[in-house]
C-alpha positions in Angstrom: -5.4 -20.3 -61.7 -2.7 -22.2 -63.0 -1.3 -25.9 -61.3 1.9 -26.7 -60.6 3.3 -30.0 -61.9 2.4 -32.0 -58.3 -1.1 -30.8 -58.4 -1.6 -31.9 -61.9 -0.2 -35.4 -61.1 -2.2 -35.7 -57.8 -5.5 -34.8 -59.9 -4.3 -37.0 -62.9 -4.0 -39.5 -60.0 -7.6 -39.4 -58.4 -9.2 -38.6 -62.0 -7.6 -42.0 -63.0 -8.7 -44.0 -60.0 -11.6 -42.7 -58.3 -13.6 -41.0 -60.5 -15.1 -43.1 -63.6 -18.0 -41.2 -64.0 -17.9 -37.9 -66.1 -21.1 -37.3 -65.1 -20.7 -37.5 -61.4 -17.4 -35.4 -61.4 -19.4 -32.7 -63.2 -22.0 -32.7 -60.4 -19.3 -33.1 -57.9 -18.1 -29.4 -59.8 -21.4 -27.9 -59.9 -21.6 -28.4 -56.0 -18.0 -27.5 -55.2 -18.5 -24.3 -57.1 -21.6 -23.5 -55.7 -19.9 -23.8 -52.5 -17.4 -21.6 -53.0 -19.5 -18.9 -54.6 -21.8 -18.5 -51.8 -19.3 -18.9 -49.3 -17.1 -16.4 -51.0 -20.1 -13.9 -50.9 -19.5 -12.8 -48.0 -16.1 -11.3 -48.8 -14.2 -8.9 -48.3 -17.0 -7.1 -45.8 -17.9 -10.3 -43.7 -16.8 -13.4 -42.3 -18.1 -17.4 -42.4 -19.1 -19.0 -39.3 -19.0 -22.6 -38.3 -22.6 -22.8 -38.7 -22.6 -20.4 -41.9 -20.2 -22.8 -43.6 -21.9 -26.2 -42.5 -25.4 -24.9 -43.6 -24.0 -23.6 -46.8 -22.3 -27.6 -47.7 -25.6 -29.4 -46.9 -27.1 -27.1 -49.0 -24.8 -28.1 -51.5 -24.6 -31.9 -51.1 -21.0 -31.7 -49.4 -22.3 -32.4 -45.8 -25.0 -35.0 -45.2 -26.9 -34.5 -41.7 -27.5 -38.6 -39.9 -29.2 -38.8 -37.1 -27.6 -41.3 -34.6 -29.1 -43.2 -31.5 -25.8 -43.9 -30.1 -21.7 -43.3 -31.3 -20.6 -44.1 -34.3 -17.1 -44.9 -32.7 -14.9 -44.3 -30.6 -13.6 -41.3 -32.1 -17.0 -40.2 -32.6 -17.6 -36.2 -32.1 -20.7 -35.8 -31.6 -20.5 -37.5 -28.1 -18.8 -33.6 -27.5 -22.0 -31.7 -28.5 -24.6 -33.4 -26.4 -27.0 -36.8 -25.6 -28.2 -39.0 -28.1 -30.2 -38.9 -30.7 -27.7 -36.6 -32.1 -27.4 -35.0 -35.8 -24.3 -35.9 -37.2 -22.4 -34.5 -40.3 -20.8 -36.8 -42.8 -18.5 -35.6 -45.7 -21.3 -36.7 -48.8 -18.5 -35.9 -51.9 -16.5 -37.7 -54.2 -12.6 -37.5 -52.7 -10.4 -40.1 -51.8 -11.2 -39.5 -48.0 -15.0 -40.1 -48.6 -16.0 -40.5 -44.6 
């Protein structure tokens, strides 16, 4: 796969500002690529499900399961999926957007 010259610059950008640690970008890899690998397992014969895909990123360290009492906001989606105490998922990786 080959980057063009935004995608290098954006990656130049984050490498240079959020990620000090060599070691915890290379474990931030290791997940990301197991990720992708067993989603990509199921291709071409089968397809990924909501639940398939969340499973798969806790299993990887990219989703971390909370359990809440109450909302965690006002823009809080699990208020959508049922009463409290409530499992929420939180994004658990290393990316600008971190929760």
């Amino acid at each position: 796969m080959k980057l063009n010259m935004e995608q290098l610059e954006e990656a130049e950008r984050v490498m240079e500002h959020e990620f000090d640690d060599p070691d915890a970008i290379a474990c931030e890899l290791v997940a990301l690529r197991g990720f992708v690998r067993d989603i990509m397992a199921c291709w071409p014969d089968g397809d990924v499900d909501g639940g398939h895909l969340q499973d798969v990123a806790v299993h990887h360290g990219l989703l971390r399961p909370e359990t809440r009492t109450e909302p965690c906001g006002d823009a809080c989606a699990c208020v959508e999926y049922g009463d409290f105490p409530a499992t929420c998922y939180r994004r658990d990786y290393m990316t600008p957007n971190k929760n």
